[in-house]
N, C-alpha and C positions, 0 to 999 in steps of 0.2 A: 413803746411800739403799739401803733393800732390793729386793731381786727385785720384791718386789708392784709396788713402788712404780716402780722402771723398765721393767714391763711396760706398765703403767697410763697411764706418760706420751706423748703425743699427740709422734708425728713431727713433725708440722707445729705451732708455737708458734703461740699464740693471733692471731690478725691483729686491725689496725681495721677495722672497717666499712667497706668498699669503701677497702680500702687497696692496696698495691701488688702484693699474691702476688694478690690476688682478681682485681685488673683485670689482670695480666698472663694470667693462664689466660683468663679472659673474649676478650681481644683474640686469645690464640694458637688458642681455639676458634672465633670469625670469621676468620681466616685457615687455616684447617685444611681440607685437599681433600676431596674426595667420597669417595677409600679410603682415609683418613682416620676415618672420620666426622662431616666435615663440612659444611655446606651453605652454600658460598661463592655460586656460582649464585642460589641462593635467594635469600640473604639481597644481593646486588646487586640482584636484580629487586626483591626489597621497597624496596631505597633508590630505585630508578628511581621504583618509582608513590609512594612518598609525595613524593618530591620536586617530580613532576610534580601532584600533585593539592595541593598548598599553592605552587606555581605557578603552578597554571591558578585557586583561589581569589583571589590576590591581583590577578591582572591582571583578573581578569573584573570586582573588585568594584572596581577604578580606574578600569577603562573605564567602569563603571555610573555613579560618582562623577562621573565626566568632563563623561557626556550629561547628568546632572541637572544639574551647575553649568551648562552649553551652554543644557541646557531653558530654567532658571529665568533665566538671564543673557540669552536672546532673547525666550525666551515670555511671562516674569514679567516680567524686566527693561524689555520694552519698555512694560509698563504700570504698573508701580510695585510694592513689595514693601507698603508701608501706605497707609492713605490716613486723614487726620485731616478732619475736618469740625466745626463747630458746631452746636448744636443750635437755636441763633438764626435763623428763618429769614431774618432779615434782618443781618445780623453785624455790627459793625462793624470797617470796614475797617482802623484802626490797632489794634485788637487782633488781628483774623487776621495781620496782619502782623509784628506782636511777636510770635504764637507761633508764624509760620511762623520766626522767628529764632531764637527759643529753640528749635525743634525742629530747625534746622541745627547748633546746635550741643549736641544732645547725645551722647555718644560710641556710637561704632556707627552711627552715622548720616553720608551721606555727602554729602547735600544734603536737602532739602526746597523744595517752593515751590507755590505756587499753581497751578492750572488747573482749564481749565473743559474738558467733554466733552459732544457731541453726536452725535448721528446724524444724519442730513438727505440730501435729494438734493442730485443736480450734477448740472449738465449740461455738456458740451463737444462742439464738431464735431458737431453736431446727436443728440447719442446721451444719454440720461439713466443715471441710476444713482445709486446709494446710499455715503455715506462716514463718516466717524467723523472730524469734526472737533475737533483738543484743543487748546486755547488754553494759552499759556505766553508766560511773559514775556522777551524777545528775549533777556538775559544768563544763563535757564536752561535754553535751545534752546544757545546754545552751551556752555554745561556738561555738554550730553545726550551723553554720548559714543559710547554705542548709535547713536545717530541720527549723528553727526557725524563718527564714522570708517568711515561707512558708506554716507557724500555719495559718488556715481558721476555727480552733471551738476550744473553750476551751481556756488555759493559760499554756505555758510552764513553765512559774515560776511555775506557783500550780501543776502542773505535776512532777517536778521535786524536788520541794520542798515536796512533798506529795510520795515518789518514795518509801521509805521504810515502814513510820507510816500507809499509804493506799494502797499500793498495785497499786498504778496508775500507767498508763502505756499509754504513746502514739500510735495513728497506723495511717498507710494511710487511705487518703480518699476512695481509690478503695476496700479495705477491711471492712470498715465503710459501705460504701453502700449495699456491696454485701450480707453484714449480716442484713441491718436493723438498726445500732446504732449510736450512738449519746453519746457527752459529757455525763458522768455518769451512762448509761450504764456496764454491767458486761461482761466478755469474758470466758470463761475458756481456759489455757492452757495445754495442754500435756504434761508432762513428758517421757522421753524413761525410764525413772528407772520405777521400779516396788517395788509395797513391799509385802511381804509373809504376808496371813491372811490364816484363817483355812480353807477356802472353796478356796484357792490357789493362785497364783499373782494376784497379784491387779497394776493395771497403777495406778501412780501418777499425780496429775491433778491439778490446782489449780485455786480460781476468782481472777482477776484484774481487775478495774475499770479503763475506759478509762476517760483519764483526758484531752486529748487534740487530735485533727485530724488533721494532714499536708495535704497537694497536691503537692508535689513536679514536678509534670506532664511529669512522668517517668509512665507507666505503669505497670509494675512489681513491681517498690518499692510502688508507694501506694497502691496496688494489695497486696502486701504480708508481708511488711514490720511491725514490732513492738519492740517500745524501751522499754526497763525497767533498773531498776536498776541493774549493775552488778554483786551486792552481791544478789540478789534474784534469776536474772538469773541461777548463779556458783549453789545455795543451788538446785535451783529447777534441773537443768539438769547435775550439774559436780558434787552433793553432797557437796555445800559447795568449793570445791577446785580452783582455777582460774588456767584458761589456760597459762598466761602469755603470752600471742600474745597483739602486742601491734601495733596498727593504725597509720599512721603517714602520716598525710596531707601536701603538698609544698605548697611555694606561685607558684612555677614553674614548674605544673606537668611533665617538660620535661628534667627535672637538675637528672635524676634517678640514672645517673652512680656517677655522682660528690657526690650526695647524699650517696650511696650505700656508695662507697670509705669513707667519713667521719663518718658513721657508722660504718664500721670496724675498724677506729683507736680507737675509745673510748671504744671497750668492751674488757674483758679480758678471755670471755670464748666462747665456739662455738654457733654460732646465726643460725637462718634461714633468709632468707633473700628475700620478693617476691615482683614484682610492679603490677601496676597494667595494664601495661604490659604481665606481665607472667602471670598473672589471665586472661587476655583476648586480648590472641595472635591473634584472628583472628580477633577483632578491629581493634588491633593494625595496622595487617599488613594491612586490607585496608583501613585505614585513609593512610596508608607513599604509598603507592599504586597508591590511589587517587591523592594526593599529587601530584607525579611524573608523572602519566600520564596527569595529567590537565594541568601543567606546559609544559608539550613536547606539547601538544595539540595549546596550546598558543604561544608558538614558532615557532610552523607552522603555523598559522595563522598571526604573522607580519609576516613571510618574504614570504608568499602570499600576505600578505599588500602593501609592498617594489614594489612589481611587476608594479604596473603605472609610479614607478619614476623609474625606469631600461627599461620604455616602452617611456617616455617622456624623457628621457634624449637620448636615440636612435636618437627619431626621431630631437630633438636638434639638436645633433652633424652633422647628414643630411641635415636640413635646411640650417647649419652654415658652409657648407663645402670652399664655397665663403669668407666667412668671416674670416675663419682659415686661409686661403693659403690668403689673406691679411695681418693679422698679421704674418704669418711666414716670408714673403715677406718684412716687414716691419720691421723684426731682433728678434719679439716673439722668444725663446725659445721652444722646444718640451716640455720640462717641464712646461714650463711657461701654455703653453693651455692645458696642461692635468690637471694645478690647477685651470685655469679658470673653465672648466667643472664641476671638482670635487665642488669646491666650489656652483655651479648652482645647482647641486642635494644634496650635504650632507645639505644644506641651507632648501630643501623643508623634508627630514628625520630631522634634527633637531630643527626642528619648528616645525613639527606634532609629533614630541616623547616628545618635552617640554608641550607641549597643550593637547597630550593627558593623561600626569603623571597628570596636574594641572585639566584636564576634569576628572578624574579618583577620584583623592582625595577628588574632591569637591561633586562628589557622593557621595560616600563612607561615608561621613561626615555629609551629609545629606539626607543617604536613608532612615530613618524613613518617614522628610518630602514627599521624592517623592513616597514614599506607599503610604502615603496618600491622597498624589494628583491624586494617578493612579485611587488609588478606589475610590475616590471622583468624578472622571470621568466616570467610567465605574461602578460603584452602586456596584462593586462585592469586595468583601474580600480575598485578593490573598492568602493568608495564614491563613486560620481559625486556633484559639489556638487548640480548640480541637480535632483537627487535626495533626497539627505541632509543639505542647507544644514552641507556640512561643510569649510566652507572653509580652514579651518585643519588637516584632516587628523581622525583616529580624537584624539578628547580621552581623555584620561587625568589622574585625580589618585591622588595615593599619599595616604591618609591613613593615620598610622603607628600610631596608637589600634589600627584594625582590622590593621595589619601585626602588631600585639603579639598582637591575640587572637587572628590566624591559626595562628601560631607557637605559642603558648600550649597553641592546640585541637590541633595537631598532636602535639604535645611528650605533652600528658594522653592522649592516644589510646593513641599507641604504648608508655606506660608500662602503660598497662591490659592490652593485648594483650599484654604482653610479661610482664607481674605472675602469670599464670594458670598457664603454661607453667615459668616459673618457679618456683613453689609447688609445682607438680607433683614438679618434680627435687629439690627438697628433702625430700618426705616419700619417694623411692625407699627402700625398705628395702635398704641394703648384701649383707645374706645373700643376701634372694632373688635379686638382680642378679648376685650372683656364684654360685647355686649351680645358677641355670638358662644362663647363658653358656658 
């Protein structure tokens, strides 16, 4: 080898692409003090806020997760997620019954069954009012688990079982109150029919004895709500006749198209077809509403997050200007110091986006515990039930879909922020860096 040719040859042998001379500098420049030139401080507080902002993303959007399932599981849940009907106005009754059975058993589906619904007056203890009376067949009241683990007076079995021989009949609690009654108590019903006597129509009306009281901690439904038998129901308000509208509850209130689609392959004549969706469009739209602007909301909030390591990696590559046009000088690659760089910031993003997923979940997992601790602290009740019908505490679900894309947004953010800063230290001109220092 001649002189030229050992002048010419590069100190430092060529490296891999973020191999280990690269990531060793990378790491000993994130450990490096402030008369150093380094920005340890910094580049902590950047791991603080991303960590904290793909933390406070994940919990917000579990808890949000939480209230919709809560929502749709008390609001929706106590009225049905689809509802089937025929378009026959007169049906017949072993076909809606076949397809209320083919509709129980198609997957996704967690029951199905007939009923009927009315509005009408009551009266009780000399006071009148208004109710929503829903006919169901006595072995799909006791499959109603909404309704059934939420019995506070009386016995569903003897309501149920008692549904035709007695006239029993379940109601909300907020209805119970409002009149004065109690288990064993009497109600009267309304009918819309009327019947001709000689001094002129007469309203049909009839007693039912309350056999049992829910609290579902919905205020409307135990406000207004009353089951009975579906054949008593039909006699008292459809004369006897059923409507043929059939209920049909998901395990997935959210499978409604897939649902819908297997519904029309099994019948063979023209259906109606509604969710509960189309019953309450303007739920619907501001839950998907909600949704979408909390998620954008959180998205700007990490890459505000981002902003201290796009502000520590600045001032980095400034302190390091010296340092750079050493290794260029030394045969580094322009590539080689824009992986060092990159590797010094996506280091401090991906270790505050792993810490903040794992700070997140471990919330999440245990917010009942830290309710309890907060009010244990502070003597106050953040969430009174009769208040926020939150009986079971702050709900939370983790879905891990959005834990990937939290993590994902985070990870891409800080790669950007950190890419800029980066390219910068790569194009430093060696000469100038050393001949103005």
């Amino acid at each position: 080898m001649n002189i030229t040719e050992e002048i010419n040859t590069p100190i430092i042998q060529s490296n891999s692409p973020f191999g280990a001379i690269e990531r060793k500098i990378a790491f000993r420049y994130l450990r490096s003090k402030k008369n150093q030139g380094g920005v340890g401080l910094i580049s902590l507080i950047s791991f603080i806020c991303i960590m904290l902002a793909i933390a406070a993303m994940i919990i917000i959007m579990s808890i949000m997760n939480g209230f919709r399932d809560e929502m749709i599981d008390l609001t929706i849940g106590s009225e049905g997620h689809m509802f089937v009907a025929s378009s026959n106005l007169e049906p017949d009754k072993q076909y809606i019954e076949l397809l209320e059975k083919n509709l129980s058993a198609l997957p996704g589906v967690e029951e199905a069954f007939q009923f009927t619904q009315n509005f009408t007056g009551i009266q009780a203890n000399n006071q009148f009012g208004l109710a929503k009376v829903i006919g169901i067949a006595p072995n799909n009241l006791k499959d109603f688990e909404l309704v059934v683990s939420n019995i506070i007076d009386g016995s569903i079995n003897k309501t149920t079982d008692g549904f035709k021989q007695e006239n029993i009949i379940t109601v909300g609690s907020g209805l119970a109150n409002s009149f004065g009654l109690e288990v064993g108590d009497s109600i009267v019903i309304f009918s819309p029919n009327s019947r001709q006597t000689i001094t002129g129509p007469m309203p049909i009306k009839k007693s039912y004895t309350i056999g049992a009281i829910f609290k579902l901690g919905l205020y409307q439904a135990d406000l207004s709500n009353i089951y009975m038998d579906i054949d008593q129901a039909s006699l008292l308000f459809n004369k006897g006749l059923h409507s043929g509208e059939i209920q049909v509850r998901l395990a997935n209130p959210d499978m409604l198209e897939q649902i819908r689609s297997d519904i029309m392959n099994i019948v063979n004549e023209p259906i109606f077809i509604q969710s509960w969706k189309d019953r309450n469009a303007s739920t619907a739209t501001a839950l998907r509403t909600e949704q979408i602007a909390m998620r954008f909301i959180f998205m700007v909030v990490v890459v505000i997050a981002v902003f201290p390591i796009l502000a520590s990696m600045i001032m980095l590559v400034k302190n390091k200007s010296k340092d750079i046009a050493v290794l260029r000088t030394l045969g580094v690659s322009r590539s080689a110091v824009l992986r060092i760089f990159f590797i010094t910031g996506i280091t401090i993003g991906s270790v505050g986006t792993f810490s903040g997923v794992l700070l997140g979940i471990v919330f999440c997992s245990n917010v009942d515990h830290i309710q309890s601790a907060i009010e244990f602290i502070s003597g106050v009740e953040l969430f009174p039930e009769d208040v926020y019908q939150l009986s079971g505490g702050i709900p939370s679900k983790v879905i891990w879909v959005e834990v990937f894309g939290v993590a994902f947004w985070g990870f891409l953010i800080s790669a950007v922020a950190t890419f800029f800063p980066a390219l910068t230290a790569s194009r430093i001109d060696p000469v100038d860096a050393l001949r103005y220092d």
